[in-house]
C-alpha positions in Angstrom: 0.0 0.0 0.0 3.2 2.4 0.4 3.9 1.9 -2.8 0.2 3.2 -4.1 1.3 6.7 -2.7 3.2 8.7 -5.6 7.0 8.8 -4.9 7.3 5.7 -2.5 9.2 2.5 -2.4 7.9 -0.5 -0.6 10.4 -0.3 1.7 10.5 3.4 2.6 9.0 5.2 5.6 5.4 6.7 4.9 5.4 9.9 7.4 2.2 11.7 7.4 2.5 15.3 9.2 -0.2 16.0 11.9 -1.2 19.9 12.7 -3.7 21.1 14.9 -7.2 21.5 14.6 -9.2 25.0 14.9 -12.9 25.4 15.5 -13.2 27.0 11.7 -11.2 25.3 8.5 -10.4 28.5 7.1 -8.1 28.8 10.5 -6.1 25.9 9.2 -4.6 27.3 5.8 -1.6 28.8 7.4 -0.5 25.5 9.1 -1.8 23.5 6.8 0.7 25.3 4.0 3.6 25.0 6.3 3.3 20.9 6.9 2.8 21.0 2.8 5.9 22.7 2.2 8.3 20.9 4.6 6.4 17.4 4.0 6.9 17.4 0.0 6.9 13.8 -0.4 3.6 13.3 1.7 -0.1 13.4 -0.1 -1.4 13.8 3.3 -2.3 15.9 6.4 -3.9 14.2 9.5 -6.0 17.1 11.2 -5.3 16.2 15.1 -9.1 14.7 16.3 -10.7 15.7 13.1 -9.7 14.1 10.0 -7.3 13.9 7.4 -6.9 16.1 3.7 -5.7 14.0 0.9 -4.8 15.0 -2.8 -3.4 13.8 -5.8 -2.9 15.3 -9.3 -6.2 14.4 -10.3 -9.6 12.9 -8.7 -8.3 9.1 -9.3 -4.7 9.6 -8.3 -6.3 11.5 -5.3 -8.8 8.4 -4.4 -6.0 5.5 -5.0 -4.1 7.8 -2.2 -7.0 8.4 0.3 -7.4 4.0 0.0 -3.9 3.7 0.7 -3.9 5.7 3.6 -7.0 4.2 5.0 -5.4 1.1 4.8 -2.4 2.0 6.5 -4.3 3.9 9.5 -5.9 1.0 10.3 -2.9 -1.6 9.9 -1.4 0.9 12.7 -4.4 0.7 14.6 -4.4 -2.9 14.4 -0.1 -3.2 15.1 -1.0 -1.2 18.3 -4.1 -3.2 19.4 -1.8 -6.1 19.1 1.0 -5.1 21.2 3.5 -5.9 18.1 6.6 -4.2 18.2 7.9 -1.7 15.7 10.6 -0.4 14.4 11.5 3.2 16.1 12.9 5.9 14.0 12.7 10.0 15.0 10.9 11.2 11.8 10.1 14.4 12.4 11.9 18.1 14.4 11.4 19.7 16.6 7.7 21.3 16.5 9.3 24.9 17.4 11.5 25.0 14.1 12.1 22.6 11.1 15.3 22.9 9.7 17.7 19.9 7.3 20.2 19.2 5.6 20.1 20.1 1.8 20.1 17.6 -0.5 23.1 19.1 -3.2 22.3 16.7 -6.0 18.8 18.3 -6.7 18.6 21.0 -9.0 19.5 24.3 -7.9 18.0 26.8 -10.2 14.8 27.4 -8.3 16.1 27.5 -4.9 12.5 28.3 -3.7 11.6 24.3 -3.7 12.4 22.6 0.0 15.5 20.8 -1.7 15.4 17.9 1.1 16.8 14.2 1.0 14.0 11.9 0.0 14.8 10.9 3.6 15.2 14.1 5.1 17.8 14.8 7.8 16.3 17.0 10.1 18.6 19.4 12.0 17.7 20.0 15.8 18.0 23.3 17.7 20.8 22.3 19.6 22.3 21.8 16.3 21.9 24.9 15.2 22.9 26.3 18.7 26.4 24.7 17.7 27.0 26.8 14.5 25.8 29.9 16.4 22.3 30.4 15.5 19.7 31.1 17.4 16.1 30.9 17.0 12.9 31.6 18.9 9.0 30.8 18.1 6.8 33.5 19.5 3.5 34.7 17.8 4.2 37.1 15.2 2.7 39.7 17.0 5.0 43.5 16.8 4.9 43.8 20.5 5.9 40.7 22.4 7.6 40.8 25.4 10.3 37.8 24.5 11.0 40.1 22.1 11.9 42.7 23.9 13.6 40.9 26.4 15.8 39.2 23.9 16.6 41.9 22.1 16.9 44.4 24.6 20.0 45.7 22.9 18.7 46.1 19.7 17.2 49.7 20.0 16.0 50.2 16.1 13.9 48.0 14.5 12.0 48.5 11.0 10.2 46.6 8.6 10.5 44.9 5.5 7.6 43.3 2.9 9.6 41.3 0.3 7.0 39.3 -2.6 6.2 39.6 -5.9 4.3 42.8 -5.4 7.9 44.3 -5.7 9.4 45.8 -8.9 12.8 44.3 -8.2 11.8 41.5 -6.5 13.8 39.1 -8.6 16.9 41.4 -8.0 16.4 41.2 -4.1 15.7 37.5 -4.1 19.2 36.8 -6.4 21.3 39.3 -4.1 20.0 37.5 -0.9 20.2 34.3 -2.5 23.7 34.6 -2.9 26.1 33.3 -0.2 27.6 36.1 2.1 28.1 37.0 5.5 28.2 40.5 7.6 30.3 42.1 9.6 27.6 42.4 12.7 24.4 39.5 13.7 21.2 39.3 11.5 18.1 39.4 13.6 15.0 39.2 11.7 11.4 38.6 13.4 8.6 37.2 10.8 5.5 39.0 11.3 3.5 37.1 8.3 4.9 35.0 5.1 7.5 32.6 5.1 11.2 31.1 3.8 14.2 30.0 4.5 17.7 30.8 5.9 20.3 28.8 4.8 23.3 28.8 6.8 26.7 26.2 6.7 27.8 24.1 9.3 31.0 22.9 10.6 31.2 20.3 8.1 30.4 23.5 5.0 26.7 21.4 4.8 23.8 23.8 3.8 21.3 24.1 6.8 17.9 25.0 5.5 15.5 26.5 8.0 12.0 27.5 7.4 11.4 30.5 9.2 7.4 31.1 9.5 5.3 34.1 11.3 6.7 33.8 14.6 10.1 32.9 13.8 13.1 35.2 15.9 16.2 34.8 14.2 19.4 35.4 15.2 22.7 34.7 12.9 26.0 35.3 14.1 28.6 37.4 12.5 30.7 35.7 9.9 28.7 32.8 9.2 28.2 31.8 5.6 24.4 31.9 4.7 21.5 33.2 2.1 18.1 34.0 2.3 15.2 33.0 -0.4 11.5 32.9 -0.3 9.5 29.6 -0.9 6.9 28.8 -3.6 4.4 31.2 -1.9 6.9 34.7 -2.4 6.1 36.4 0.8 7.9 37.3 3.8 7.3 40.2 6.1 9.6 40.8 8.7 11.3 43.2 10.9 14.9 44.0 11.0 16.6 44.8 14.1 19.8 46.3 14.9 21.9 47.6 17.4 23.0 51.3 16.1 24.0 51.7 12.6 23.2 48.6 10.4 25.9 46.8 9.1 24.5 44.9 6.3 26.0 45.3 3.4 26.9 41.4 1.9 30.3 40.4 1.4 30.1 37.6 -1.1 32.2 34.1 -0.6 34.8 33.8 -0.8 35.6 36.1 2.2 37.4 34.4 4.6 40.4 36.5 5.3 37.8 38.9 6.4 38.0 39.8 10.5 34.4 38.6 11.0 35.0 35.2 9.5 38.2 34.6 11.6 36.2 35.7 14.8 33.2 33.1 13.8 35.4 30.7 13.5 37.6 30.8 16.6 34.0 31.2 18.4 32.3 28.3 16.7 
């Protein structure tokens, strides 16, 4: 029955993403859209005490999925009635943040696409925490007091709306897209939208992390990352700083450069 769901092998893991329900459905497109987006290779949400959506690219690839799940629900149900052991594997991060390891042999071109292992190799927070990043989940809301407190030396704050209603959007999205770093920290707050950071490790990896409404951000200076939008081009976020922003890019390969040398002796 695996196999009946487009993009699976027999012998592969079928992970089905579960979000929370809301008293009205319209409530659900935002979360709904996020477990889309970082679950690529699943046809299927589960709706936590409701019920589950299901698609396909048409009305019979859509029904041969919703059998194949039905099945499946109930073999679980039936595995755990039994007592029958399974295999354990951690399938999913951490519900705060999702962030993984790119996958380098896909295409590059459109760097909008999740670009995950078929098997995708989640980062955790403490992960990140390694490489110097730092990231919050509060609720998108301008005034917040973990906000403030967190960034209680950050004095000036604006605001930034970056999406297709732009005129040089495509210029912004290829000059962030392109791998830098800055000479000071990059703390960016997402009020509404979504997209990733993509920052490397210790072992020159890309880290992709999906930063969604809520998100608090915080990149070290020196650290080699980009940003890009996803498929839905919108982000809005706010931009904080400590005086005078520092934020012009300076492109790899920059490592002679006094902030790379002090990220590195740090990290």
């Amino acid at each position: 029955m695996i196999k009946g769901i487009a993009g699976h092998k027999n012998t592969e893991w079928c992970v089905v993403p579960i979000i929370e329900n809301t008293e009205y459905e319209k409530d659900l497109t935002e979360s709904l859209k996020n477990a889309i987006i970082a679950y690529p290779n699943s046809h299927a949400v589960l709706v936590r005490n409701h019920g589950v959506y299901v698609w396909g690219p048409s009305w019979e690839k859509a029904k041969i999925h919703v059998e194949c799940y039905d099945y499946l629900f109930k073999a679980v149900l039936k595995i755990n009635k039994f007592g029958v052991e399974t295999p354990k594997k951690p399938l999913t991060a951490d519900h705060m943040i999702r962030a993984w390891i790119i996958d380098d042999s896909k295409d590059m071109t459109d760097l909008r696409f999740d670009l995950q292992h078929k098997t995708v190799q989640w980062v955790s927070p403490d992960y990140l925490q390694s490489i110097g990043v730092k990231v919050w989940r509060l609720d998108g809301e301008e005034k917040n007091a973990t906000l403030d407190s967190v960034t209680a030396d950050y004095k000036n704050r604006d605001q930034v709306k970056i999406g297709v209603h732009m005129e040089n959007y495509q210029a912004m999205i290829k000059k962030f897209s392109t791998e830098h770093l800055h000479a000071d920290e990059e703390v960016r707050y997402v009020l509404d939208g979504s997209g990733y950071f993509d920052v490397r490790d210790k072992k020159d990896q890309w880290v992709r992390i999906q930063v969604l409404k809520g998100h608090l951000l915080i990149l070290p200076e020196g650290i080699y990352h980009r940003f890009v939008t996803d498929v839905t081009n919108y982000i809005h976020v706010m931009r904080l700083f400590k005086d005078e922003p520092k934020w012009t890019p300076i492109d790899r390969p920059a490592d002679e450069h006094p902030s790379r040398a002090n990220y590195l002796s740090r990290f």
